[in-house]
C-alpha atoms as a printed R data frame, in Angstrom:
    type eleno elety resid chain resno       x       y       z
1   ATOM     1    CA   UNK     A     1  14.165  12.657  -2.740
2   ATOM     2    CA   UNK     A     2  10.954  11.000  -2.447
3   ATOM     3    CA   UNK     A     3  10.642   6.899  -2.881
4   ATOM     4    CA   UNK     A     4   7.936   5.337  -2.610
5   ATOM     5    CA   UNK     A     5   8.649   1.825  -0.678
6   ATOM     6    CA   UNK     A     6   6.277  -1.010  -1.328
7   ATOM     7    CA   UNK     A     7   6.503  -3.640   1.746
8   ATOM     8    CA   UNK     A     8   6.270  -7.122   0.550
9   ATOM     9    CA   UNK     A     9   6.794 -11.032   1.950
10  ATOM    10    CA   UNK     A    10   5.652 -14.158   1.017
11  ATOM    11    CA   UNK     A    11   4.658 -15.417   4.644
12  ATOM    12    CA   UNK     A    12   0.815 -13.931   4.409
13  ATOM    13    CA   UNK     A    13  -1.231 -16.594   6.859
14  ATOM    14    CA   UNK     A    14  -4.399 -15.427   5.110
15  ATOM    15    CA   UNK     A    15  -3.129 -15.825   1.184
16  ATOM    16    CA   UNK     A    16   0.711 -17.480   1.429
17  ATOM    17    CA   UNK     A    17   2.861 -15.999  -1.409
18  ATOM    18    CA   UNK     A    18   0.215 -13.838  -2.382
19  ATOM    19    CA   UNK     A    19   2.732 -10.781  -3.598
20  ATOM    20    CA   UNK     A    20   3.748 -13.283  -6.710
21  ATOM    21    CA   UNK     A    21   0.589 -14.959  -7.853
22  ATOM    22    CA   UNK     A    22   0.004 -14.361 -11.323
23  ATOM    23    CA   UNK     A    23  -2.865 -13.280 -13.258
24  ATOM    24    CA   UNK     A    24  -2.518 -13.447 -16.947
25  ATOM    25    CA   UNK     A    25   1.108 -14.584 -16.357
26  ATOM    26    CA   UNK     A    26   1.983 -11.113 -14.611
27  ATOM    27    CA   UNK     A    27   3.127 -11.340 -11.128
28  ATOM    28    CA   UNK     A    28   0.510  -9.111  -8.896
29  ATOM    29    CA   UNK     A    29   3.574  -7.310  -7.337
30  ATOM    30    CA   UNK     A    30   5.081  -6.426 -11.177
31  ATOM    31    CA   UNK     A    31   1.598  -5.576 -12.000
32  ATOM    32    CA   UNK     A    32   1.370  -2.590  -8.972
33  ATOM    33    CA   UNK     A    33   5.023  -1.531  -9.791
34  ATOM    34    CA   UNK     A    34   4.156  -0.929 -13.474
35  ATOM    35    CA   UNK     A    35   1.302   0.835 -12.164
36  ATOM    36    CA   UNK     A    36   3.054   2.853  -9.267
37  ATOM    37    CA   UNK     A    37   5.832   4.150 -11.583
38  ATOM    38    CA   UNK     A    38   3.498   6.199 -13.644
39  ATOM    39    CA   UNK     A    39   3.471   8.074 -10.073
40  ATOM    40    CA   UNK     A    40   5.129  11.648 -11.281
41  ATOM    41    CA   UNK     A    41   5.781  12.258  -7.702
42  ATOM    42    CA   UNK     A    42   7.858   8.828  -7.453
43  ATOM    43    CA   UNK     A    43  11.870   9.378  -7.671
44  ATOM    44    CA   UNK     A    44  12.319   5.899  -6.448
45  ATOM    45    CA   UNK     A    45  10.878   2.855  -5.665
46  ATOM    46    CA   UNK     A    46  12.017   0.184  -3.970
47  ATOM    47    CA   UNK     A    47  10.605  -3.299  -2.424
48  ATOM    48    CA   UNK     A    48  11.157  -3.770   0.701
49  ATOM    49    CA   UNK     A    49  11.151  -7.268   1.806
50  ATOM    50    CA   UNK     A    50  12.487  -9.609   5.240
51  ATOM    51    CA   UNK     A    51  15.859 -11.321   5.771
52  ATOM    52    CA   UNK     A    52  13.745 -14.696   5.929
53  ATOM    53    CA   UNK     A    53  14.806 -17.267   3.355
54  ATOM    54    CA   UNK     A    54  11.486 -17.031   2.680
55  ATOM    55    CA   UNK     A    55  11.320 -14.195   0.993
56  ATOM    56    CA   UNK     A    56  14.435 -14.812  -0.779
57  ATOM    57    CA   UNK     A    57  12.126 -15.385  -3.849
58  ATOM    58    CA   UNK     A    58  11.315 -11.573  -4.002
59  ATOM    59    CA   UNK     A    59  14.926 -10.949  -3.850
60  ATOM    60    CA   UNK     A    60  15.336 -12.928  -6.969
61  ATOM    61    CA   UNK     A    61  12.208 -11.393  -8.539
62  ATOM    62    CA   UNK     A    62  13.270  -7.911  -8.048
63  ATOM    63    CA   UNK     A    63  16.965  -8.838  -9.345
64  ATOM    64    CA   UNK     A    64  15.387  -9.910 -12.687
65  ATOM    65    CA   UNK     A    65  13.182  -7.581 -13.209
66  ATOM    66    CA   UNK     A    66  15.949  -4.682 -12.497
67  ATOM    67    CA   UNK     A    67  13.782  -3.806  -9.274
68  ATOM    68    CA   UNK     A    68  15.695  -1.892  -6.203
69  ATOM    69    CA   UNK     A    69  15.251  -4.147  -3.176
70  ATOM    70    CA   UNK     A    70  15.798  -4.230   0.437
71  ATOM    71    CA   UNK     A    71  15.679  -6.470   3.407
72  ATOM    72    CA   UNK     A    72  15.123  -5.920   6.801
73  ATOM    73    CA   UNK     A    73  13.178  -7.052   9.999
74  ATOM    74    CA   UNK     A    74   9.966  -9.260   9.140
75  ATOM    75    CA   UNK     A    75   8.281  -7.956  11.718
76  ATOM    76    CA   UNK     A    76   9.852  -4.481  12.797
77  ATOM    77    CA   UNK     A    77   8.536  -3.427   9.611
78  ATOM    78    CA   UNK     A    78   9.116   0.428  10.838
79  ATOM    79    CA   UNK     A    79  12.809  -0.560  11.422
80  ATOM    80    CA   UNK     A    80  12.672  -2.166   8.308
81  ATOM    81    CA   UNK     A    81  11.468   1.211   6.434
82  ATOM    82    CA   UNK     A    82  13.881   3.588   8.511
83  ATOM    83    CA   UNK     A    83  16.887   1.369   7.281
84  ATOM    84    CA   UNK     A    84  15.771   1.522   3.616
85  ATOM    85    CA   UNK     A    85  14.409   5.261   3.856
86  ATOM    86    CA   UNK     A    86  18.132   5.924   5.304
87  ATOM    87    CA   UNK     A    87  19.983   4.060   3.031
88  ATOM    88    CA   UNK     A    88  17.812   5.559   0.286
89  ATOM    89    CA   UNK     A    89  18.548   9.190   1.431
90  ATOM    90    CA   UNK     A    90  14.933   9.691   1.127
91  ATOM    91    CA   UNK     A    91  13.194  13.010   2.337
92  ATOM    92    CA   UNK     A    92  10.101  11.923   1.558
93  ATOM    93    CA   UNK     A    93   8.504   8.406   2.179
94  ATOM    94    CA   UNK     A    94   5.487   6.933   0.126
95  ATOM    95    CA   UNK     A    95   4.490   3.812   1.860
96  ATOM    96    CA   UNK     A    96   2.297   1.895  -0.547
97  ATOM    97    CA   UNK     A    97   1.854  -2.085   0.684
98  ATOM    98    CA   UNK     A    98   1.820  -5.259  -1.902
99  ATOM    99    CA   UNK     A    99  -1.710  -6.005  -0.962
100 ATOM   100    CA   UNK     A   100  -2.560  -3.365  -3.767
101 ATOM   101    CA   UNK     A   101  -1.841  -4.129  -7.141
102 ATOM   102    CA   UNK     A   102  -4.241  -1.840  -8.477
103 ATOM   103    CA   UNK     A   103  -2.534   1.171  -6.800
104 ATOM   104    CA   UNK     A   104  -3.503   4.567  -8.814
105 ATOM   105    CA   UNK     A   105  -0.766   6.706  -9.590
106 ATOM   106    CA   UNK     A   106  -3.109  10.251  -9.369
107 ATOM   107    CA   UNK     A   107  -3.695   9.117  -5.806
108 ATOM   108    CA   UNK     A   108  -0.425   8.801  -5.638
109 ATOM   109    CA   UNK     A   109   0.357  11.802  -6.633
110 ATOM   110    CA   UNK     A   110  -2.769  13.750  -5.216
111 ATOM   111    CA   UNK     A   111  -1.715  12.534  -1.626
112 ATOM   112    CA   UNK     A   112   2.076  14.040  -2.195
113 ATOM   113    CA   UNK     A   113   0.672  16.763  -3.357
114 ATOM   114    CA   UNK     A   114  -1.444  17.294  -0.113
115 ATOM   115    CA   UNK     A   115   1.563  16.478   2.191
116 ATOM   116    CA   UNK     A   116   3.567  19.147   0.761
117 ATOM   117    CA   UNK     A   117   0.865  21.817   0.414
118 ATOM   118    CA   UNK     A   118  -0.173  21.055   3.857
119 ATOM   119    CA   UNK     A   119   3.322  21.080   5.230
120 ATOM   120    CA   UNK     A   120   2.452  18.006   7.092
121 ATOM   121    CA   UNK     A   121   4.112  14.990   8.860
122 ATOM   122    CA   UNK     A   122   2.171  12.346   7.710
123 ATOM   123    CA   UNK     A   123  -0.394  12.226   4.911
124 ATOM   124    CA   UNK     A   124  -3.100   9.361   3.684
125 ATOM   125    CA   UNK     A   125  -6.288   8.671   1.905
126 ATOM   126    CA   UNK     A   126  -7.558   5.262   3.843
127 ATOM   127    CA   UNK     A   127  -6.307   6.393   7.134
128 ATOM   128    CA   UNK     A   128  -8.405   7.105   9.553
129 ATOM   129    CA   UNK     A   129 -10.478   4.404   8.345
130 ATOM   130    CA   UNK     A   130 -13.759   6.115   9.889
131 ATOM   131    CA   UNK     A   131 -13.333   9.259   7.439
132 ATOM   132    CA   UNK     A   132 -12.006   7.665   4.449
133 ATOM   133    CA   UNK     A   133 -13.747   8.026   1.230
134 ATOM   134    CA   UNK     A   134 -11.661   5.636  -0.882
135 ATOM   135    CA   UNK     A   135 -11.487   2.016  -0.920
136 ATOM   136    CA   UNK     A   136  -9.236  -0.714   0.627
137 ATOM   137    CA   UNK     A   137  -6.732  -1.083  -2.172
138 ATOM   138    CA   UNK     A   138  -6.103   2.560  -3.270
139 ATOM   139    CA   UNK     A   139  -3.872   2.777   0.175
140 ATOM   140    CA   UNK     A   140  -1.228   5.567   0.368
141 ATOM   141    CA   UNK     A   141   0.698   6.778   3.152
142 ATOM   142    CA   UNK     A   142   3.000   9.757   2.604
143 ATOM   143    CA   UNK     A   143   5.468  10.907   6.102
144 ATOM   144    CA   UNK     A   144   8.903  13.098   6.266
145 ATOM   145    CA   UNK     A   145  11.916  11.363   6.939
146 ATOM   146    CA   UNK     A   146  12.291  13.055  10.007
147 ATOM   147    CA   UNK     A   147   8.672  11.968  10.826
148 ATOM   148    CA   UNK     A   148  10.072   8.324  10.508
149 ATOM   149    CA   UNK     A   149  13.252   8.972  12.319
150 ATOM   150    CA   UNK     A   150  11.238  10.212  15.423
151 ATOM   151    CA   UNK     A   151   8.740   7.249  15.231
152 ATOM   152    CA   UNK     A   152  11.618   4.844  14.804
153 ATOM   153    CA   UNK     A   153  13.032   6.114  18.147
154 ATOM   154    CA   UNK     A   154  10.255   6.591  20.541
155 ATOM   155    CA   UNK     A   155   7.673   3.801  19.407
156 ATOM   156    CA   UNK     A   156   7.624   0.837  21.857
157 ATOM   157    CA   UNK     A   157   5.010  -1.278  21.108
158 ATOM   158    CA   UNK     A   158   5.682  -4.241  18.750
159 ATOM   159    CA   UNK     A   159   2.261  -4.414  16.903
160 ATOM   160    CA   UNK     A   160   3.101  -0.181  15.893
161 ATOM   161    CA   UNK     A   161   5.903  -1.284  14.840
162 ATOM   162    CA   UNK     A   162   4.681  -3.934  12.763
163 ATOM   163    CA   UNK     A   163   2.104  -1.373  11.227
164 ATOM   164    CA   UNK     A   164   4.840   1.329  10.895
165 ATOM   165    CA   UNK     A   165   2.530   4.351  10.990
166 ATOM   166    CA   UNK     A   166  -0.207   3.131  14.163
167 ATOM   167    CA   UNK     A   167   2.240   5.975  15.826
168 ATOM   168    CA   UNK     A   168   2.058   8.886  13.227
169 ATOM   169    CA   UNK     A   169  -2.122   8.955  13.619
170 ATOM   170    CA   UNK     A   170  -3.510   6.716  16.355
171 ATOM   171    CA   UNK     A   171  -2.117   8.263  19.394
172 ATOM   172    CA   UNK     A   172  -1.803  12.516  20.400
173 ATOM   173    CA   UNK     A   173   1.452  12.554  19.814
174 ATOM   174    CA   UNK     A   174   2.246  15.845  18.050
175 ATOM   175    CA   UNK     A   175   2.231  14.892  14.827
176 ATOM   176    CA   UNK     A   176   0.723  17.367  11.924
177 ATOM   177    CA   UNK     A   177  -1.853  14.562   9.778
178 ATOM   178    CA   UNK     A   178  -3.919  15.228   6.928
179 ATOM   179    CA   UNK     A   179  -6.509  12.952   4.419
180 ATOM   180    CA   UNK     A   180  -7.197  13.148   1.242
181 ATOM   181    CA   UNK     A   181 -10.854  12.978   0.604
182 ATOM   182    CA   UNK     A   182 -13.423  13.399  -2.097
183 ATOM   183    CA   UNK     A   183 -16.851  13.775  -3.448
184 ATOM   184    CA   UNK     A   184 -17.643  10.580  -3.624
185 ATOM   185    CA   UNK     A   185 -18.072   7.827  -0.599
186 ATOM   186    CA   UNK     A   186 -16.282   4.687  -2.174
187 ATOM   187    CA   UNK     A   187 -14.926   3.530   1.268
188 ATOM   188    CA   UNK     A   188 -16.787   0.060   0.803
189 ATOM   189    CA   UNK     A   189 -15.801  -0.985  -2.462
190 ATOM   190    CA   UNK     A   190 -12.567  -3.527  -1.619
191 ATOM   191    CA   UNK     A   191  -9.681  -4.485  -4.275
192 ATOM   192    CA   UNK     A   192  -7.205  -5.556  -2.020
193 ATOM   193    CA   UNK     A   193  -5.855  -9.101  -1.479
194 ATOM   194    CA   UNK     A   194  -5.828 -10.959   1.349
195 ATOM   195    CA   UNK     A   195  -8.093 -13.977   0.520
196 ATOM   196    CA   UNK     A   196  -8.713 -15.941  -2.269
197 ATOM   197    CA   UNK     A   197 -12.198 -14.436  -3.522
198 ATOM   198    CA   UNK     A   198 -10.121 -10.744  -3.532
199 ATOM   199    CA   UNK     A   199  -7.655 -12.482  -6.221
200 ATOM   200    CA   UNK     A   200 -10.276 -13.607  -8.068
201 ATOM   201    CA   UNK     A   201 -12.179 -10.162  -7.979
202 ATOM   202    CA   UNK     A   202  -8.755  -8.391  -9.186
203 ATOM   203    CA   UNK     A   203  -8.417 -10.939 -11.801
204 ATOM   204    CA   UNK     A   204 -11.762  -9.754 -12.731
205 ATOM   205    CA   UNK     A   205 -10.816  -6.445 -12.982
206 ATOM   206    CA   UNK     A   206  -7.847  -6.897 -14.570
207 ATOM   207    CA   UNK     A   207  -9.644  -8.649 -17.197
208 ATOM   208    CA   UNK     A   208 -11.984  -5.804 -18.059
209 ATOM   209    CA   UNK     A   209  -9.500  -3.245 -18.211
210 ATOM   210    CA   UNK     A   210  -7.389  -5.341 -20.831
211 ATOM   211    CA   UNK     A   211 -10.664  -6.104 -22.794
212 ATOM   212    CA   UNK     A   212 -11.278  -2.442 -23.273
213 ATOM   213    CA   UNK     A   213  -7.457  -1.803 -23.299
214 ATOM   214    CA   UNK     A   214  -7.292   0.808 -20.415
215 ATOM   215    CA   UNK     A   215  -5.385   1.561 -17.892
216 ATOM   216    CA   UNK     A   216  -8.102   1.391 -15.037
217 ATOM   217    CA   UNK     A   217  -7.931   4.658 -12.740
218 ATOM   218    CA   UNK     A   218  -9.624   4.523  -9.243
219 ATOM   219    CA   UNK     A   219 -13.016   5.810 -11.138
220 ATOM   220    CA   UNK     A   220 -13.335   2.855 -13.680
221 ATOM   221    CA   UNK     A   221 -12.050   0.258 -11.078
222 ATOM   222    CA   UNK     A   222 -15.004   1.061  -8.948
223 ATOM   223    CA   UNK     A   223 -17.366   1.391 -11.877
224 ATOM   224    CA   UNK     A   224 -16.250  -2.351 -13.191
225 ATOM   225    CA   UNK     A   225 -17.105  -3.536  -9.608
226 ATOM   226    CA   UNK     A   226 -20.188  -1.971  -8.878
227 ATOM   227    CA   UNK     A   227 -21.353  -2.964 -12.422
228 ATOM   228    CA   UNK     A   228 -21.524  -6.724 -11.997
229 ATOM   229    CA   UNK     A   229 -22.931  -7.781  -8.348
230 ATOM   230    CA   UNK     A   230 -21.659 -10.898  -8.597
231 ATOM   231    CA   UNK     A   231 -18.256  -9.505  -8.393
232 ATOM   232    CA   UNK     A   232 -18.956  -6.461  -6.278
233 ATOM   233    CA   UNK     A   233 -20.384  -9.040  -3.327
234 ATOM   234    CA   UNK     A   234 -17.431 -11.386  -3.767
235 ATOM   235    CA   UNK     A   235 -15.455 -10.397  -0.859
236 ATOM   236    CA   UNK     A   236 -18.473  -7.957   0.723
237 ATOM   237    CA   UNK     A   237 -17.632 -10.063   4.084
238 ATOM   238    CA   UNK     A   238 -14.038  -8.734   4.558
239 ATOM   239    CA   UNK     A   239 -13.410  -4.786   5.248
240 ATOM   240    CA   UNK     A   240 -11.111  -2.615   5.869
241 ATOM   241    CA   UNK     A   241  -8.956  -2.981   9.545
242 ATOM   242    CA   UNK     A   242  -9.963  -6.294   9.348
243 ATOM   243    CA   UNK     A   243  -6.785  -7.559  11.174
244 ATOM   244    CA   UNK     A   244  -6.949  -4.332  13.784
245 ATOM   245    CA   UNK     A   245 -10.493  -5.046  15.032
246 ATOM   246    CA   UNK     A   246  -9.140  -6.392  18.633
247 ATOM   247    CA   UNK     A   247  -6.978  -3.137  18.825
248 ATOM   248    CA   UNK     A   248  -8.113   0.295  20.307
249 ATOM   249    CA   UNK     A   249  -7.696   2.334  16.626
């Protein structure tokens, strides 16, 4: 079984309640699940959100929109993915993060593929940030359950935690990683969302792709952005890691 498990909460310092904002009346987190699902590789997908009353709003949102959902630790976010992986039965993880509403379900699917051809523990196209050739906001993360399990048990240190897979690829720790790469060096284009001029660059996006009715793969994302400068300089002062500069990565 793999499910892909999308980590969401509404308590974002940088952008509060980012994960629901709407652009053309479409919550950003329905807009990556409608997205994500055209994953092939995908048996499952669930939200997994905190026990804060906080976030009781995403419970709600997934109920209505017939969404699986679980809650767990807000900031032992690996706990809070080994409790849903478990309860899940999952053999195969996908982490993908609500940050990413433009999530591409052939990079998706290319980075499952590479897990299981590889035989690996742990899989991704953005991480290590230093090698990747795709941009922040394409993020996937693929790892075995028993990958998780171990990481569960013998991480200590709360920040890993909180990033649930600083202990699959930071550290020696005997742990078989791979990344996806490619041709082309997009690794400084950004379509994430963690401030207010990255919504506004999405809603940009989004825009175009409706206008010429198309889905938007990774390719035509980063050809809409590099084609106006306006846009494509909009959140140029942000990058990737931008919250794990202070740590040794």
């Amino acid at each position: 079984m793999i499910i892909g498990i999308i980590q969401a909460r509404m308590g974002s310092t940088r952008l509060p309640g980012k994960v629901l904002k709407e652009i053309d009346g479409v919550p950003l987190l329905l807009l990556q699940i409608v997205r994500v699902k055209k994953a092939s590789s995908l048996d499952k997908i669930v939200i997994a959100t905190s026990t804060l009353p906080q976030d009781d709003v995403i419970s709600r949102f997934c109920h209505s929109n017939n969404i699986e959902c679980f809650r767990g630790s807000e900031d032992d976010v690996l706990s809070r993915y080994y409790e849903c992986a478990k309860k899940y039965e999952a053999d195969v993880i996908v982490r993908l993060t609500s940050d990413c509403p433009l999530s591409d379900p052939e990079i998706i699917d290319k980075t499952v593929a590479l897990f299981q051809q590889q035989k690996a523990d742990y899989a991704a196209n953005t991480v290590p940030l230093q090698t990747s050739t795709f941009p922040d906001g394409s993020d996937v993360e693929v790892f075995s359950m028993e990958a998780l399990e171990r990481a569960h048990r013998e991480c200590k240190d709360a920040h890993d935690r909180e990033h649930v897979t600083f202990y699959f690829w930071k550290y020696d720790n005997g742990f078989k990683t791979v990344q996806l790469t490619q041709k082309e060096d997009w690794s400084k284009f950004r379509f994430t969302v963690d401030y207010p001029e990255d919504l506004e660059l999405i809603e940009y996006v989004v825009a175009q792709l409706k206008q010429r009715g198309s889905f938007g793969h990774l390719a035509e994302i980063v050809e809409i952005i590099e084609s106006n400068p306006e846009i494509r300089d909009k959140n140029s002062q942000y990058y990737s890691g931008i919250g794990w500069n202070k740590y040794s990565i």
